[in-house]
N, C-alpha and C positions, 0 to 999 in steps of 0.2 A: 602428753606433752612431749612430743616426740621432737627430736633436732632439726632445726629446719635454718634453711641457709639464707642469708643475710638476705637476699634478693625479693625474701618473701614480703618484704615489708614493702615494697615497692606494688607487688602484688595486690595486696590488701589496698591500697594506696586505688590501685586502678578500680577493682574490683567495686570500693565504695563509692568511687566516683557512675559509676555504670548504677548503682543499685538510686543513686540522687537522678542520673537523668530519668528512670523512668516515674516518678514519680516529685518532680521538686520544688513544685506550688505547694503539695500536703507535708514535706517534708519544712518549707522555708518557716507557713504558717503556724509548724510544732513549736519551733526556734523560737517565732515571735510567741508564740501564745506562754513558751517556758517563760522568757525576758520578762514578758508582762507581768506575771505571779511574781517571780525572783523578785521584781524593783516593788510588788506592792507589799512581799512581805517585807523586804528589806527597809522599807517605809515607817516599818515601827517602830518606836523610839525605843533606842536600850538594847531590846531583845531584837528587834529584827534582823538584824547585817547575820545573827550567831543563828538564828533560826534559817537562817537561807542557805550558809553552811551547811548546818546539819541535814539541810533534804534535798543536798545537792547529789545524792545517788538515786535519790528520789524522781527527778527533774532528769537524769542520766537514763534514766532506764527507758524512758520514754521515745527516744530515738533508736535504744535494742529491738524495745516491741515495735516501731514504725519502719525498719528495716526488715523485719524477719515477717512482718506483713507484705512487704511489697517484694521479697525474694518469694513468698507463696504467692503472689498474685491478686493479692490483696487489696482494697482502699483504705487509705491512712487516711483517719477523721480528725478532729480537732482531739475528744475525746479521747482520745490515747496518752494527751498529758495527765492525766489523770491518774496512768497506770498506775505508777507507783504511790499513789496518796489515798489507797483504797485500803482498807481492812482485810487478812492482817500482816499483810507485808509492811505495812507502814512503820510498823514499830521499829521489824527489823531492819527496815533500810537506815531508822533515823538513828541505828547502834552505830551502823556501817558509818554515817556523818557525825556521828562525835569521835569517833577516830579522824574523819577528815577536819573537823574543826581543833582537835586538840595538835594535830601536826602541822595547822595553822598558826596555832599561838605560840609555838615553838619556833617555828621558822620567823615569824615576824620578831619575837622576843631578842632573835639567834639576830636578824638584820638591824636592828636597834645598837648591837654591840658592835657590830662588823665592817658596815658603812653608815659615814656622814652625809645622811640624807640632805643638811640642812648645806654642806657644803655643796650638794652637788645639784639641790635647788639655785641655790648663789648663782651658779654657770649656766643652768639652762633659762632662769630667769633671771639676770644678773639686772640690779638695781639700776646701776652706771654701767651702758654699754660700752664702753670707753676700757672699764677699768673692771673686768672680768677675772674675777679669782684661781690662780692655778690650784688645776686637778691632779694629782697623781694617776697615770693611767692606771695605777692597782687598783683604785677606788671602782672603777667602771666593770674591770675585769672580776672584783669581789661582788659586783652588782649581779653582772653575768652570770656567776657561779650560781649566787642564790636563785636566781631565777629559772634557774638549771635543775636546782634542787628544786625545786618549790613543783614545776612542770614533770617531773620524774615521777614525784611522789604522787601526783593524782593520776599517772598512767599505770603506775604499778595498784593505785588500789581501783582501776576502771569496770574491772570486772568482777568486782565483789557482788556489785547489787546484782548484776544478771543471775550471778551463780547460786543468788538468796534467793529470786526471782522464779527462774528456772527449773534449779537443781535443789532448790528445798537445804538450801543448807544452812547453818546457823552463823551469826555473820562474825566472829572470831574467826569459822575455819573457813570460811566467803574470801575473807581477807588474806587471810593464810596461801589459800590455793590461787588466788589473785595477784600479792605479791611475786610468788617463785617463779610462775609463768611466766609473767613480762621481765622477772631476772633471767629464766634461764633462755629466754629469747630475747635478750637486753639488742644485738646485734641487730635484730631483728628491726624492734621497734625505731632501735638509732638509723637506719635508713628509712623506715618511715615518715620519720620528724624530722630528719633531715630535707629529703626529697617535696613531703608538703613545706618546710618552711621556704626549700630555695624556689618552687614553682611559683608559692604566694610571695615572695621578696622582689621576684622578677616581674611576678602582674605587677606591683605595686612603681618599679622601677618604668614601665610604660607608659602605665597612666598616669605617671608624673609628667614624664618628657612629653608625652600627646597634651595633656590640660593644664597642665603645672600646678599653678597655686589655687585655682578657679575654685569657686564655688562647686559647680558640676564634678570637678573632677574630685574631691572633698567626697562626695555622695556617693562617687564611684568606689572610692576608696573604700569606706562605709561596706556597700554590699557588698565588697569584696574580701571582706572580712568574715561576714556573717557566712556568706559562701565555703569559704572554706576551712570556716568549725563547723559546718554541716559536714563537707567534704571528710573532715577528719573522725566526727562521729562515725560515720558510715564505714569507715575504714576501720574505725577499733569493732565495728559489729562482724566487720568480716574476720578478724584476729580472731575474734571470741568465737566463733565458729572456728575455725581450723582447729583453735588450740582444746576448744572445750566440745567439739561435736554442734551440729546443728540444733538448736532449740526446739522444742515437742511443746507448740501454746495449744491449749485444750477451750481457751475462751472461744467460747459462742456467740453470734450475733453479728457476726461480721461477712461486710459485700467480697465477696468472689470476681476479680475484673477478666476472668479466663472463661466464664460464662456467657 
């Protein structure tokens, strides 16, 4: 975990963007094939929404292994969502997601007490548009904070699963070496999410003014979303290579596109 200067996250930025073009029909339909599972477990009553949580490194690892595929030259199948839902990393990925689901009920718990969801529903769908309730700008600004928090917290634990995955390790010290990383590369990562948010702020800024309200441009919007939590996957695989060494996959059965 050597020091690496701010600029690298920018790096990492390009770097996954280049690793989606060459591959980004197998990479889109990972995304949708993940969405699809997520929404049918999330479908169950009760348990579902906490079950989707918890194998959300599960669901994560699957664009490490379809990255590190197509840097070897690889073809990325549908079947690599799969990766992480196999025996018997599964267990350990789903330790790795009851930490992410328990720093879920904390932060929502923590948002419950902090902001007036109900007031700030009022304003953005105010009953009487005439007669719209004032906001404190703190209210917005304590919004931002949490949301700040909440996105921090699953960059810092992103590379636990790979490192359970990968490097065989037990997912306390998965986490452990996941946290410090992206802490002691904090700068790092903060030009990253910064740079991905202002590039996608700016698409979304064009295809407003080009289609406005339309339908079409709606749609655009859309894939322009999904685009770039692809784009960003891609980007944390290349992080996780620099910081943690390139991945050594020993699976077998897979196409060769350099052949």
């Amino acid at each position: 975990m050597n020091n690496m200067p701010a600029i690298t996250g920018w790096t990492w930025l390009k770097e996954g963007t280049a690793l989606f073009r060459k591959q980004p029909a197998a990479l889109t339909t990972l995304l949708f094939a993940n969405i699809l599972i997520n929404l049918l477990i999330g479908s169950v009553p009760l348990l579902g929404p906490l079950l989707a949580m918890v194998l959300i490194p599960s669901f994560s690892l699957a664009f490490m292994k379809g990255c590190l595929m197509i840097e070897n030259g690889e073809r990325v199948t549908p079947a690599v969502v799969m990766t992480g839902f196999r025996k018997p990393v599964l267990a350990e990925l789903c330790k790795v997601g009851l930490v992410y689901l328990g720093v879920s009920v904390l932060l929502t718990v923590l948002a419950r007490f902090v902001v007036d969801f109900e007031l700030i529903q009022q304003v953005v769908q105010p009953a009487d548009p005439k007669n719209v309730p004032p906001v404190a700008p703190w209210e917005f600004v304590k919004m931002f904070a949490l949301s700040a928090l909440n996105a921090s917290v699953l960059i810092a634990l992103s590379f636990a699963a790979p490192l359970v995955y990968w490097q065989k390790m037990a997912p306390g010290k998965a986490i452990f070496y996941s946290f410090f990383a992206v802490l002691k590369s904090a700068r790092v990562f903060f030009v990253l999410l910064t740079s991905w948010f202002g590039i996608l702020l700016a698409c979304f800024f064009v295809i407003v003014m080009i289609t406005g309200t339309s339908m079409f441009g709606r749609v655009l919007l859309m894939w322009l979303v999904f685009l770039f939590i692809l784009l960003l996957q891609c980007a944390m695989y290349a992080g996780y290579r620099q910081i943690f060494g390139k991945p050594v996959d020993v699976d077998a059965g897979r196409v060769n596109l350099n052949k």
